[in-house]
mmCIF file of the N, C-alpha and C atoms, coordinates in Angstrom:
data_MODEL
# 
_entry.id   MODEL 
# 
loop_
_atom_site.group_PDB 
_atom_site.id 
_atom_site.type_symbol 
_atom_site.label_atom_id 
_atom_site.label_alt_id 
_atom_site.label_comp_id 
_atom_site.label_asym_id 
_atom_site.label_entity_id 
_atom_site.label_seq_id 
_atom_site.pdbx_PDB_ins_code 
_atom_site.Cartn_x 
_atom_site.Cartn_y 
_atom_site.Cartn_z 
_atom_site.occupancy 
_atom_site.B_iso_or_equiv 
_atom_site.pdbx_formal_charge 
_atom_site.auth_seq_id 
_atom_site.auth_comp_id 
_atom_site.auth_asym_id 
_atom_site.auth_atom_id 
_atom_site.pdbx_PDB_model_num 
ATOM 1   N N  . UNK A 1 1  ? 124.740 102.912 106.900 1.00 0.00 ? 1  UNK A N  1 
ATOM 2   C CA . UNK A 1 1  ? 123.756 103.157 107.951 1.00 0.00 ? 1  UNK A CA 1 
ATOM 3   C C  . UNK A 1 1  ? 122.760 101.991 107.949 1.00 0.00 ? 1  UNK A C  1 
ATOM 4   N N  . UNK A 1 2  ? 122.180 101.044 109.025 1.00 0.00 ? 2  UNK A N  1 
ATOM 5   C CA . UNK A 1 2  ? 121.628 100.243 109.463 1.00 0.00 ? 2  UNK A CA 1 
ATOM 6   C C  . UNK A 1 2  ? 120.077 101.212 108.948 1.00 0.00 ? 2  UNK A C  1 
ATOM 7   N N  . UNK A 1 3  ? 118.870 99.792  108.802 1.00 0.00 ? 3  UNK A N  1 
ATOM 8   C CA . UNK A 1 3  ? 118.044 100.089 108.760 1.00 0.00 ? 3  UNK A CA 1 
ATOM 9   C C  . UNK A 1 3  ? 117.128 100.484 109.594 1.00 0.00 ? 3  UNK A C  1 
ATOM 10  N N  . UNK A 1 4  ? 117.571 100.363 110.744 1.00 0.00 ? 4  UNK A N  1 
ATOM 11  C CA . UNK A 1 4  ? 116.881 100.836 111.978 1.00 0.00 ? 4  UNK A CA 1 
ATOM 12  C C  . UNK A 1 4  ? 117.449 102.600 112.176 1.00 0.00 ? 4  UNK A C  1 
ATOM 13  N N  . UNK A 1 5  ? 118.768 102.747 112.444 1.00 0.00 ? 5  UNK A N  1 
ATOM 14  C CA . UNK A 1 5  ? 119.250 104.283 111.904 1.00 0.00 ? 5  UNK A CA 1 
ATOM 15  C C  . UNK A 1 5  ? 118.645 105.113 111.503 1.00 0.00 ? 5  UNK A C  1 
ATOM 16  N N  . UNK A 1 6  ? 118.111 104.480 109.949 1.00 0.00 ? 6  UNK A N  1 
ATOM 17  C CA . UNK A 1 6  ? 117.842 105.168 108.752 1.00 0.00 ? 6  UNK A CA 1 
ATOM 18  C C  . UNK A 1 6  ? 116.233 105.242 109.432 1.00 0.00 ? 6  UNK A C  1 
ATOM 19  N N  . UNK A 1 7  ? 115.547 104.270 109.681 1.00 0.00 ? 7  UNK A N  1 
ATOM 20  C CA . UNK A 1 7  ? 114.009 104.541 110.098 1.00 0.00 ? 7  UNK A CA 1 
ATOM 21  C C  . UNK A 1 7  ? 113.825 106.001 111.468 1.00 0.00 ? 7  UNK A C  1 
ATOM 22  N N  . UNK A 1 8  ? 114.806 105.691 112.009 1.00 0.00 ? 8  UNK A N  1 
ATOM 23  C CA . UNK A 1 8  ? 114.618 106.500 113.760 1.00 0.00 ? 8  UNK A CA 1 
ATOM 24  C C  . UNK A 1 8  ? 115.011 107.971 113.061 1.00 0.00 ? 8  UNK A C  1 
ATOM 25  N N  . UNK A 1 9  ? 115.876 108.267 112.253 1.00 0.00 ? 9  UNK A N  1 
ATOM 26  C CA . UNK A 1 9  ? 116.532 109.315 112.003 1.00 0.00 ? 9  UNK A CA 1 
ATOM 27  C C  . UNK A 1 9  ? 115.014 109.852 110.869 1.00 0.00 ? 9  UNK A C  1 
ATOM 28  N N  . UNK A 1 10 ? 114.549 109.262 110.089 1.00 0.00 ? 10 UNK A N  1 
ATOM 29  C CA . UNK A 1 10 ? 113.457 109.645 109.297 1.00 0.00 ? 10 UNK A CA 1 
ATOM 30  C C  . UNK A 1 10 ? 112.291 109.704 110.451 1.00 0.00 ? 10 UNK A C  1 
ATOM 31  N N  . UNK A 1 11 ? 112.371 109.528 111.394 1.00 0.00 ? 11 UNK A N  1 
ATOM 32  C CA . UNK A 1 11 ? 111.640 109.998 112.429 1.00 0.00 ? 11 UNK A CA 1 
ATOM 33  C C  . UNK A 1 11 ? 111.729 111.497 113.591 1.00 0.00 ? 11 UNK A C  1 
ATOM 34  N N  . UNK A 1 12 ? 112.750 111.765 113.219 1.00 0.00 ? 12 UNK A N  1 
ATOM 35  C CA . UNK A 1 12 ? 113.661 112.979 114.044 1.00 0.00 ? 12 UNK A CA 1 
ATOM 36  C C  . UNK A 1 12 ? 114.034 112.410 115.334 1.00 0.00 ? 12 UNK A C  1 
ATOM 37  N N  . UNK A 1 13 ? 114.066 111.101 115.654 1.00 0.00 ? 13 UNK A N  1 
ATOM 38  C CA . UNK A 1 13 ? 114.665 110.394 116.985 1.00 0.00 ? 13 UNK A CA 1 
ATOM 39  C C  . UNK A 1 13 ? 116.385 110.414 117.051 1.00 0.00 ? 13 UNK A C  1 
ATOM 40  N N  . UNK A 1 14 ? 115.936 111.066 117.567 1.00 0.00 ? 14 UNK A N  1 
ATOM 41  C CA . UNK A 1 14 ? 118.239 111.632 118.400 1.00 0.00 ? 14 UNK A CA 1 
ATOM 42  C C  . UNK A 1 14 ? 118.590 109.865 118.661 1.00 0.00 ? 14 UNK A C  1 
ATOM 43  N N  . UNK A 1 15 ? 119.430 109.460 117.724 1.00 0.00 ? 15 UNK A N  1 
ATOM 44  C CA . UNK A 1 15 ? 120.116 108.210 118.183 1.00 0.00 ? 15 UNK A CA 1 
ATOM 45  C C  . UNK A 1 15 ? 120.964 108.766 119.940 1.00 0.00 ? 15 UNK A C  1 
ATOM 46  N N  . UNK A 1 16 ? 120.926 109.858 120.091 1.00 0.00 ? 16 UNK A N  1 
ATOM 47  C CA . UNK A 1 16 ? 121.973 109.521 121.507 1.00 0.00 ? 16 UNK A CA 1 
ATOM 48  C C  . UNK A 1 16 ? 120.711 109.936 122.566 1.00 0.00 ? 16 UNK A C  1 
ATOM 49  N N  . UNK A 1 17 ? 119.953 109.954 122.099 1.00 0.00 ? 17 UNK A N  1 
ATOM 50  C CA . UNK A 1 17 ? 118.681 109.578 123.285 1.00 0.00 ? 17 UNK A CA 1 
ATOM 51  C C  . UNK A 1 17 ? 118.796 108.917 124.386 1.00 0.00 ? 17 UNK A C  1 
ATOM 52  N N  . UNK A 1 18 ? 118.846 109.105 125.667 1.00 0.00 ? 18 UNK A N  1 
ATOM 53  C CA . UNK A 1 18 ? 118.912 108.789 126.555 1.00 0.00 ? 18 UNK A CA 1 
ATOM 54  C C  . UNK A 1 18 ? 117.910 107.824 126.752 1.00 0.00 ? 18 UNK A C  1 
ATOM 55  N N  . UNK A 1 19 ? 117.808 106.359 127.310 1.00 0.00 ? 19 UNK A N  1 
ATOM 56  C CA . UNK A 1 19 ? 116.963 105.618 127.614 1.00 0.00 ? 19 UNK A CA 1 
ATOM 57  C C  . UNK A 1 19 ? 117.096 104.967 128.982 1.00 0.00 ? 19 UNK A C  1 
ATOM 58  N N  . UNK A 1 20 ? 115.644 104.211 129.343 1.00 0.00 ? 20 UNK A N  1 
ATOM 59  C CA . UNK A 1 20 ? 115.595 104.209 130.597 1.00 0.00 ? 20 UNK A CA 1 
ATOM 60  C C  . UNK A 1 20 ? 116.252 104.824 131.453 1.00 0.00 ? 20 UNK A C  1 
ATOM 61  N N  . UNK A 1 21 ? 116.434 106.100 131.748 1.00 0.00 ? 21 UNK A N  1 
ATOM 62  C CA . UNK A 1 21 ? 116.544 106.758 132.984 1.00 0.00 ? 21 UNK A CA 1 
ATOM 63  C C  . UNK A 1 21 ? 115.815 106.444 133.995 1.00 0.00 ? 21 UNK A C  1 
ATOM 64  N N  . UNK A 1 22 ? 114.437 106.841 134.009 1.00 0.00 ? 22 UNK A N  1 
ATOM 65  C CA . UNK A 1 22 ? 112.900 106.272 135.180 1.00 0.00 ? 22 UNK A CA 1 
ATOM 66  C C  . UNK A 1 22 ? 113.698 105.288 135.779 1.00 0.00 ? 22 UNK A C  1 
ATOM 67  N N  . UNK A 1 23 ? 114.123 104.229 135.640 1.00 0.00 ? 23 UNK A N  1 
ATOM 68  C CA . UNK A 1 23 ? 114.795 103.140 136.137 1.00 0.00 ? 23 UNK A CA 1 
ATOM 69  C C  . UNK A 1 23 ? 116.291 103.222 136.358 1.00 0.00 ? 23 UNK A C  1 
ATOM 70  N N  . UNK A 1 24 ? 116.702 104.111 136.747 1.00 0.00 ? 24 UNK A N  1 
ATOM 71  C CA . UNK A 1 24 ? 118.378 104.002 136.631 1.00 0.00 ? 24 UNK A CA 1 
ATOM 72  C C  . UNK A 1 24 ? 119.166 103.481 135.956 1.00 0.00 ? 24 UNK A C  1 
ATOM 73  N N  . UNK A 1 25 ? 119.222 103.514 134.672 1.00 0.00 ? 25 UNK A N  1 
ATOM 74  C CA . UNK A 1 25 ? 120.135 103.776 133.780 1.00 0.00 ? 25 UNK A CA 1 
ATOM 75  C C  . UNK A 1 25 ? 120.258 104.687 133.319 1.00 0.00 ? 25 UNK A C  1 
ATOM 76  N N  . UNK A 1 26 ? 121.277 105.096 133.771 1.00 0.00 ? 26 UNK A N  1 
ATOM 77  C CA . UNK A 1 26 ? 122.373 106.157 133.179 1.00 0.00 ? 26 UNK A CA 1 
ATOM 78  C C  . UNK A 1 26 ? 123.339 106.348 131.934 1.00 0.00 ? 26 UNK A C  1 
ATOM 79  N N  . UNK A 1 27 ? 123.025 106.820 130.655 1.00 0.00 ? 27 UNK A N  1 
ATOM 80  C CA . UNK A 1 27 ? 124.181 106.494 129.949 1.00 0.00 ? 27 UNK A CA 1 
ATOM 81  C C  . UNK A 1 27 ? 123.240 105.422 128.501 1.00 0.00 ? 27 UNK A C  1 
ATOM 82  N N  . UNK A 1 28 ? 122.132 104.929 129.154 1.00 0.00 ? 28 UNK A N  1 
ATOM 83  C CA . UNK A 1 28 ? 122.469 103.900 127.681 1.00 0.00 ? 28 UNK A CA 1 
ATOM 84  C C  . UNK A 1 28 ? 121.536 104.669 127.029 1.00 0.00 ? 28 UNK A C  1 
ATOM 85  N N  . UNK A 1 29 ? 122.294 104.673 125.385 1.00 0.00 ? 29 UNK A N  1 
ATOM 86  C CA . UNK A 1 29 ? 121.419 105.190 124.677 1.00 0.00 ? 29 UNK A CA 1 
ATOM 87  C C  . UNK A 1 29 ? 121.171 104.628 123.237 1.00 0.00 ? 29 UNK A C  1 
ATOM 88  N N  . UNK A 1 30 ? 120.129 105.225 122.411 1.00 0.00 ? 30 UNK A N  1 
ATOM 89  C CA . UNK A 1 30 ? 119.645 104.627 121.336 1.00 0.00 ? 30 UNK A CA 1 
ATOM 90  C C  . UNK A 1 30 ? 120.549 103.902 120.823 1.00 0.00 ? 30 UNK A C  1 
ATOM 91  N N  . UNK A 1 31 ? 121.615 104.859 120.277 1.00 0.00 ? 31 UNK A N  1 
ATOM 92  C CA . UNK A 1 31 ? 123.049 104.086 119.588 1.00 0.00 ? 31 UNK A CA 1 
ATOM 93  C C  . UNK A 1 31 ? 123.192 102.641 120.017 1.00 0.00 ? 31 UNK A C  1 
ATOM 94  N N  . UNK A 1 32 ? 123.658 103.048 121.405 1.00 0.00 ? 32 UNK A N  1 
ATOM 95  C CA . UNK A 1 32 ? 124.341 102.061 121.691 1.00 0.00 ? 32 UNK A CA 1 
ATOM 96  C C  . UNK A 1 32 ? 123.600 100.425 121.370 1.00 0.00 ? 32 UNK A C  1 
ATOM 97  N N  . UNK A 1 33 ? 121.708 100.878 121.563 1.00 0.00 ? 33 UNK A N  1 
ATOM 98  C CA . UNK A 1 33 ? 120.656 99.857  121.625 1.00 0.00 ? 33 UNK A CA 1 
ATOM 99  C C  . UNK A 1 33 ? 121.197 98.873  120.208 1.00 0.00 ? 33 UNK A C  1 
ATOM 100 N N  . UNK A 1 34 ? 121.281 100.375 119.139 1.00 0.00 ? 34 UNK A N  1 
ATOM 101 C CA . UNK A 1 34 ? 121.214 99.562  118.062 1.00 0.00 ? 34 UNK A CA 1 
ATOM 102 C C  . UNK A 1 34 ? 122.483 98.533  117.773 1.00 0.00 ? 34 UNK A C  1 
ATOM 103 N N  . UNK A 1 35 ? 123.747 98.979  118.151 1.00 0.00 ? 35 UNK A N  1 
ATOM 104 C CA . UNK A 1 35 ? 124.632 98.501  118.349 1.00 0.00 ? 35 UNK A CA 1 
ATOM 105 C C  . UNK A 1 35 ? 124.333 97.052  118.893 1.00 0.00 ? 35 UNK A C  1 
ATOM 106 N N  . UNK A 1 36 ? 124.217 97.226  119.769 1.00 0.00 ? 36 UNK A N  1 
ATOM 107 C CA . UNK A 1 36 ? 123.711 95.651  120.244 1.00 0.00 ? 36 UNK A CA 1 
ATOM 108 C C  . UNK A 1 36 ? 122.976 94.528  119.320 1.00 0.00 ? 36 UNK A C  1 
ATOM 109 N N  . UNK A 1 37 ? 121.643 95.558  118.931 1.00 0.00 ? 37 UNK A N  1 
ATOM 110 C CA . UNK A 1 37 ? 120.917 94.592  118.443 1.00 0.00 ? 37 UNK A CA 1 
ATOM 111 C C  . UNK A 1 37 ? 121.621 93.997  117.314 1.00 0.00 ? 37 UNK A C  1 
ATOM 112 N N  . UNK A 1 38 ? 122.172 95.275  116.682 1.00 0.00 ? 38 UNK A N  1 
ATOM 113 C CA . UNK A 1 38 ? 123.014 94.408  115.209 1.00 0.00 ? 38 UNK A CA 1 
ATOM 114 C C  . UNK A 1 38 ? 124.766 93.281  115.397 1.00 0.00 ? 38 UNK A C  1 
ATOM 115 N N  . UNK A 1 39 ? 125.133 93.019  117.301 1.00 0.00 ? 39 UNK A N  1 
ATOM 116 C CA . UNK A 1 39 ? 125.787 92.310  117.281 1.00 0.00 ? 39 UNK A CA 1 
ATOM 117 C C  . UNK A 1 39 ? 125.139 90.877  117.657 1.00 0.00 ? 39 UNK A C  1 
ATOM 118 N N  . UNK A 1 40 ? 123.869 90.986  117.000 1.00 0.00 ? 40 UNK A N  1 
ATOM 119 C CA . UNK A 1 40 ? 122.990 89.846  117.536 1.00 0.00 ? 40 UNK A CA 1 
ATOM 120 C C  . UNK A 1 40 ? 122.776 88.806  116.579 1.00 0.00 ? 40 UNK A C  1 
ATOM 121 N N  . UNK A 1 41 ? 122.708 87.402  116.296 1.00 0.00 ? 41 UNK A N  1 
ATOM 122 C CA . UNK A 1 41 ? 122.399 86.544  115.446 1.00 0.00 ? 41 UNK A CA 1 
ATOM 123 C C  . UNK A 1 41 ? 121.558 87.069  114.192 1.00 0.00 ? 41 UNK A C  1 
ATOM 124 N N  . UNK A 1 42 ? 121.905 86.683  112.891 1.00 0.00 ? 42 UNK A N  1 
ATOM 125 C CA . UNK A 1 42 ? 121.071 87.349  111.929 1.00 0.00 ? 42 UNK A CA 1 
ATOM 126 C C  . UNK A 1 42 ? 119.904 87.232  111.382 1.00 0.00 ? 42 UNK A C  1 
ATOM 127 N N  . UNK A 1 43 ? 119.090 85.877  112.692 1.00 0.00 ? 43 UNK A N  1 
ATOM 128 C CA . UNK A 1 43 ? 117.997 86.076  112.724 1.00 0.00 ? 43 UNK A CA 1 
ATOM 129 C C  . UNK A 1 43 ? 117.141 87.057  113.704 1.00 0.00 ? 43 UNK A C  1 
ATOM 130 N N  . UNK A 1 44 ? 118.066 87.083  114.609 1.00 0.00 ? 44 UNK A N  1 
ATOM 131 C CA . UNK A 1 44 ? 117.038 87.733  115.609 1.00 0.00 ? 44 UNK A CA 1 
ATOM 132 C C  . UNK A 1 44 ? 117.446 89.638  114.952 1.00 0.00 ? 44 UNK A C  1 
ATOM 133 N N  . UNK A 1 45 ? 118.162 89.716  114.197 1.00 0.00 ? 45 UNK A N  1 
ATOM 134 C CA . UNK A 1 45 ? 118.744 91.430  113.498 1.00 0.00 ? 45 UNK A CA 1 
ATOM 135 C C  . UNK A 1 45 ? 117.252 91.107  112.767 1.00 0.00 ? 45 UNK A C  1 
ATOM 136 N N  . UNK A 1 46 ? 116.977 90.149  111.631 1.00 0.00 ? 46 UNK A N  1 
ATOM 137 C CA . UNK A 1 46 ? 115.653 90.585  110.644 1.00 0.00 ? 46 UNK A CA 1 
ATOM 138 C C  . UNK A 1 46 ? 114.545 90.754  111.403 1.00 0.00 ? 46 UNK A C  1 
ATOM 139 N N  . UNK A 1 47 ? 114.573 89.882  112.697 1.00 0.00 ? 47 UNK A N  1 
ATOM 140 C CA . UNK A 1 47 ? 113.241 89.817  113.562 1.00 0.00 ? 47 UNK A CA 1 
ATOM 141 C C  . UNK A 1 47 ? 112.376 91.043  114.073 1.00 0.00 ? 47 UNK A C  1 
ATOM 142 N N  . UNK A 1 48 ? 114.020 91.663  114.453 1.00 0.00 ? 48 UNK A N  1 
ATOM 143 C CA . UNK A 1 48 ? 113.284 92.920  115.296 1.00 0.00 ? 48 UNK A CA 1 
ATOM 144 C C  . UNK A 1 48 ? 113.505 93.780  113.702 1.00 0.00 ? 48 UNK A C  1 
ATOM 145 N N  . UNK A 1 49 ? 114.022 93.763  113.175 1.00 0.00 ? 49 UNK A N  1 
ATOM 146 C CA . UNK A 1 49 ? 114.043 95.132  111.588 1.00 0.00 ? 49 UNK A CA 1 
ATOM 147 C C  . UNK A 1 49 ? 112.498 94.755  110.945 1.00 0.00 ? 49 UNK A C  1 
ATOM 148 N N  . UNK A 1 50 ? 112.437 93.422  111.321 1.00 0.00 ? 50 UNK A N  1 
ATOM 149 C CA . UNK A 1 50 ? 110.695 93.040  110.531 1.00 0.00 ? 50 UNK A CA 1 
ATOM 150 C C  . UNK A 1 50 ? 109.253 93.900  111.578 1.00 0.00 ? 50 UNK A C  1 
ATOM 151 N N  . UNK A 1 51 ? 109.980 93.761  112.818 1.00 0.00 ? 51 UNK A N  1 
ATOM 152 C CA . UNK A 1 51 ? 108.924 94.241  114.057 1.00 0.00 ? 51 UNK A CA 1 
ATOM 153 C C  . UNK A 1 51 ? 109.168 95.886  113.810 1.00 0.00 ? 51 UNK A C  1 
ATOM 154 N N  . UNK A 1 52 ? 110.051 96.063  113.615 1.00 0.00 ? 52 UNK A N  1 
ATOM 155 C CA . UNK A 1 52 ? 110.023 97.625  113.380 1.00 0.00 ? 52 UNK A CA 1 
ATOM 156 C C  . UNK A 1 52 ? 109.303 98.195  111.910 1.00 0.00 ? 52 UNK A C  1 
ATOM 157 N N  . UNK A 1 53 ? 109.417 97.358  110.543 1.00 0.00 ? 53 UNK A N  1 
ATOM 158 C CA . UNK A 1 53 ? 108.778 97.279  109.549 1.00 0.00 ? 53 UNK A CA 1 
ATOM 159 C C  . UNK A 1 53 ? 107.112 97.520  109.949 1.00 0.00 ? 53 UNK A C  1 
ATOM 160 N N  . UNK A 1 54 ? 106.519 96.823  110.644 1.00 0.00 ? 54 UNK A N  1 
ATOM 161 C CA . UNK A 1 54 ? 105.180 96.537  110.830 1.00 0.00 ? 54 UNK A CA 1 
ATOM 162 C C  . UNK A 1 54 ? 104.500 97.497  111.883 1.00 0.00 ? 54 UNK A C  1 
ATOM 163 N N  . UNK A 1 55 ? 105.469 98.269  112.708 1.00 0.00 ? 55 UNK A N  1 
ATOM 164 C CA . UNK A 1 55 ? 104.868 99.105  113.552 1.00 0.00 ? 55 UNK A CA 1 
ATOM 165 C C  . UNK A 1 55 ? 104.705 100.328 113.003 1.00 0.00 ? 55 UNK A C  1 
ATOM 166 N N  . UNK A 1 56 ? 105.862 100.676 111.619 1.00 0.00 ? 56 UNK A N  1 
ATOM 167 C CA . UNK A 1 56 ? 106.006 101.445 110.919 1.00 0.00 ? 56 UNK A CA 1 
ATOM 168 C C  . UNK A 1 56 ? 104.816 101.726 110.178 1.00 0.00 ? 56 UNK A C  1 
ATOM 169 N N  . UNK A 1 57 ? 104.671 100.244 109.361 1.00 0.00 ? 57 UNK A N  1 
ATOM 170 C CA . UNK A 1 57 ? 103.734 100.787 108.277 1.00 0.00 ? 57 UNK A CA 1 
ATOM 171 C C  . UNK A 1 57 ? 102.243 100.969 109.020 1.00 0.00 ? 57 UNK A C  1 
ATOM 172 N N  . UNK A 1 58 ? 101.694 100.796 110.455 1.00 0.00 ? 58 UNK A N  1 
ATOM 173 C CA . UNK A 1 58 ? 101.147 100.508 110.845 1.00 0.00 ? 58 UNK A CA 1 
ATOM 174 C C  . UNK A 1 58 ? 100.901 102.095 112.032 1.00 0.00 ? 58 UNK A C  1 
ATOM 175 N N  . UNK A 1 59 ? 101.802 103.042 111.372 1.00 0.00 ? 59 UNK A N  1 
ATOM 176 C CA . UNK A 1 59 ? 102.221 104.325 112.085 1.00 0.00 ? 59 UNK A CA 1 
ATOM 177 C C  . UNK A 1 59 ? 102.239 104.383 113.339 1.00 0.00 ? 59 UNK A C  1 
ATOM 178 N N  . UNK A 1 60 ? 102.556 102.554 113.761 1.00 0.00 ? 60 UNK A N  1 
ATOM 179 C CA . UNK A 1 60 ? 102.816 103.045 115.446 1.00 0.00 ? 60 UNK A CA 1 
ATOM 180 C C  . UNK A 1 60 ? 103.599 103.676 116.086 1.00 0.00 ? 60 UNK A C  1 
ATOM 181 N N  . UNK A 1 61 ? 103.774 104.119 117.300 1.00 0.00 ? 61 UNK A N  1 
ATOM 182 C CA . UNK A 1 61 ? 105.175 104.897 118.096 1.00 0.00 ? 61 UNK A CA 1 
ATOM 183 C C  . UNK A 1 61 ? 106.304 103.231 118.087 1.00 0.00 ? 61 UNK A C  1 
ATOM 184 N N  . UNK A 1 62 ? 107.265 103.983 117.377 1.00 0.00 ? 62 UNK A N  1 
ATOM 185 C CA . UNK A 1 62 ? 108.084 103.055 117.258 1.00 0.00 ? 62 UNK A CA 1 
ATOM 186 C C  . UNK A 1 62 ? 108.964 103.430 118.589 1.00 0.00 ? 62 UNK A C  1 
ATOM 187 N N  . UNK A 1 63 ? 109.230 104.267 119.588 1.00 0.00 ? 63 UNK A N  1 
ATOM 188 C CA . UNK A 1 63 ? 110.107 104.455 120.745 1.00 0.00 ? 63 UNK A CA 1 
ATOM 189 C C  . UNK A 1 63 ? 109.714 103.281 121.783 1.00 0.00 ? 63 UNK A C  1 
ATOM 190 N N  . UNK A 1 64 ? 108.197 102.670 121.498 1.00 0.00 ? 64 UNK A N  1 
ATOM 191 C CA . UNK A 1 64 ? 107.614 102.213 123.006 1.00 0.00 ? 64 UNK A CA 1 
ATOM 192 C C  . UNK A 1 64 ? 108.487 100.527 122.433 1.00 0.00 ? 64 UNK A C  1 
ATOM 193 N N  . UNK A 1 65 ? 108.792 100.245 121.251 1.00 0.00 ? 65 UNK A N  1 
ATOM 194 C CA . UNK A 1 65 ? 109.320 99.256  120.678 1.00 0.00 ? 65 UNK A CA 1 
ATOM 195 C C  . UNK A 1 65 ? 110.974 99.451  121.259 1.00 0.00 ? 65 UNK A C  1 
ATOM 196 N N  . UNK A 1 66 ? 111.856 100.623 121.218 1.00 0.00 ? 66 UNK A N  1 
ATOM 197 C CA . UNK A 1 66 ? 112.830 100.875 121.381 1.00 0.00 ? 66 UNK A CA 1 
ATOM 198 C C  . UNK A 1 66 ? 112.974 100.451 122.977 1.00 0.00 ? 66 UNK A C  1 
ATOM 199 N N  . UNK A 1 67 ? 112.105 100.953 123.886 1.00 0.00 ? 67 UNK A N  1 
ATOM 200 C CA . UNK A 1 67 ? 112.306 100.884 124.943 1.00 0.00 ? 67 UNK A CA 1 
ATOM 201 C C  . UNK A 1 67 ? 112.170 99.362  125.941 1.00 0.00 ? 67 UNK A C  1 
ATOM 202 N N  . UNK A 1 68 ? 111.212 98.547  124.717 1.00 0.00 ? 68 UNK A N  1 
ATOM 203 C CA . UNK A 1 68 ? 111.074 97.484  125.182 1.00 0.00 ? 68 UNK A CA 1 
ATOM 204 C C  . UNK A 1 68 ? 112.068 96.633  124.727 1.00 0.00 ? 68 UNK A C  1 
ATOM 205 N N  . UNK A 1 69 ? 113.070 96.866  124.123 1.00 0.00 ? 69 UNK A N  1 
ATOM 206 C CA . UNK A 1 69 ? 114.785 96.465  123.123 1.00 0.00 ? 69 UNK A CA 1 
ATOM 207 C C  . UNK A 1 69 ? 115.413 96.879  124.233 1.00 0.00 ? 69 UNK A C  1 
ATOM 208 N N  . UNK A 1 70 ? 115.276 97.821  124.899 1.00 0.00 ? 70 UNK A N  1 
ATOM 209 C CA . UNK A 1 70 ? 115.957 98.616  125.809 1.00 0.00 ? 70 UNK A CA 1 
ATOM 210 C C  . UNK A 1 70 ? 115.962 97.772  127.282 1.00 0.00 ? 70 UNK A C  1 
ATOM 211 N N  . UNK A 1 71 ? 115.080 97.492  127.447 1.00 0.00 ? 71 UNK A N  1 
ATOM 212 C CA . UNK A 1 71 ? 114.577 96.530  128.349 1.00 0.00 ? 71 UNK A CA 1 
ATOM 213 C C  . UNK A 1 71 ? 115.098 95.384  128.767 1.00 0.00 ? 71 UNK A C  1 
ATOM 214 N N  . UNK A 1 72 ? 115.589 94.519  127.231 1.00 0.00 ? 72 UNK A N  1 
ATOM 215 C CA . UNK A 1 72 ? 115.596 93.234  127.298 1.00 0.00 ? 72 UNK A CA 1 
ATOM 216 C C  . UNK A 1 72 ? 117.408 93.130  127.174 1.00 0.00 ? 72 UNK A C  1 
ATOM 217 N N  . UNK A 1 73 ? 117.622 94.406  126.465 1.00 0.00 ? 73 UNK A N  1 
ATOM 218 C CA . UNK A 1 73 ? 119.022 94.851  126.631 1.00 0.00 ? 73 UNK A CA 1 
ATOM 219 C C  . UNK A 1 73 ? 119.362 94.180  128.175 1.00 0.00 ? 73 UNK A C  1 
ATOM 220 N N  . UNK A 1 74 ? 118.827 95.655  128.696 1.00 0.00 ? 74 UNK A N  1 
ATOM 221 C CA . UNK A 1 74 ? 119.223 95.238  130.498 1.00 0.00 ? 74 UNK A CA 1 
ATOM 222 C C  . UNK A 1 74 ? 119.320 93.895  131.150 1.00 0.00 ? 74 UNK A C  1 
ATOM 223 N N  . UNK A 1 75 ? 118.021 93.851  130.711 1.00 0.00 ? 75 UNK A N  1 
ATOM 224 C CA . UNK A 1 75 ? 118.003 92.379  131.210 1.00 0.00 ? 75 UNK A CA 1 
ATOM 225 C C  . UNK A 1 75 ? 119.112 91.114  131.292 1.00 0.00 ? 75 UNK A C  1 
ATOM 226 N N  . UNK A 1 76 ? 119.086 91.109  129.774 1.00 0.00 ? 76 UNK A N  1 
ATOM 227 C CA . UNK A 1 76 ? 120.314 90.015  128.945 1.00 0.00 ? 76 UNK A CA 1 
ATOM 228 C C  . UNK A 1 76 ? 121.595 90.503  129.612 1.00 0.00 ? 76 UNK A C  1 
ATOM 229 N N  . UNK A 1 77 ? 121.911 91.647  129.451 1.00 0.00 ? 77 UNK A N  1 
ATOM 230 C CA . UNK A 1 77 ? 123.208 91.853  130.190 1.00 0.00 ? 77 UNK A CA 1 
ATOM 231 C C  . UNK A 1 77 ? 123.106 91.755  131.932 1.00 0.00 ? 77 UNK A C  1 
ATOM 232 N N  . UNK A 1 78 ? 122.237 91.509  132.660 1.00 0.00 ? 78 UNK A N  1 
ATOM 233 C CA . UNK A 1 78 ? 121.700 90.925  134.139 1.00 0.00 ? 78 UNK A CA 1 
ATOM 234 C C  . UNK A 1 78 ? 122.297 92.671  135.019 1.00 0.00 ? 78 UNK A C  1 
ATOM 235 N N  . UNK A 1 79 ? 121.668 93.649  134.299 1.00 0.00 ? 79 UNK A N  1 
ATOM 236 C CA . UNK A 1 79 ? 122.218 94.634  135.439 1.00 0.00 ? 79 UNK A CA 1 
ATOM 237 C C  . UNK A 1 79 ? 120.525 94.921  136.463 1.00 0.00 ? 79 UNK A C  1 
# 
C-alpha cells in the first residue's frame, strides 16, 4: 500500500470517492488519482507524498489537496 493510501485510509477517505463531479467528471476517482500520481516521475511521486506530509502534520484538509491533483490530472490528460 502506497503512502498516500495508507494516509487517506487513516483518514476514513473512501479511495473510490468520486471526484470532480461539479465539473463533469464522471467516474474519476481517488484510486484512480493515486494511480496516476504514482505512474509519475519519482520526483514529482516524493513531491506531492512531501505536500501531503506537511498538510498532514499541519492538520490540514488533505481532500482540497486531492482535488487540486484531481485537477491537474484533467488537465494533463487535456479533457
Amino acid at each position: 500500500m502506497s503512502y498516500i493510501e495508507t494516509l487517506l485510509k487513516e483518514k476514513d477517505i473512501d479511495l473510490g470517492t468520486w471526484l470532480l463531479e461539479d465539473k463533469g467528471q464522471i467516474g474519476l476517482t481517488i484510486e484512480m488519482l493515486i494511480e496516476f500520481v504514482y505512474s509519475m516521475p519519482d520526483a514529482t511521486v516524493q513531491e506531492v507524498e512531501n505536500t501531503f506530509r506537511k498538510i498532514d502534520f499541519k492538520n490540514g484538509d488533505v481532500m482540497h489537496y486531492v482535488t487540486f491533483l484531481a485537477e491537474g490530472m484533467i488537465e494533463t490528460a487535456g479533457y
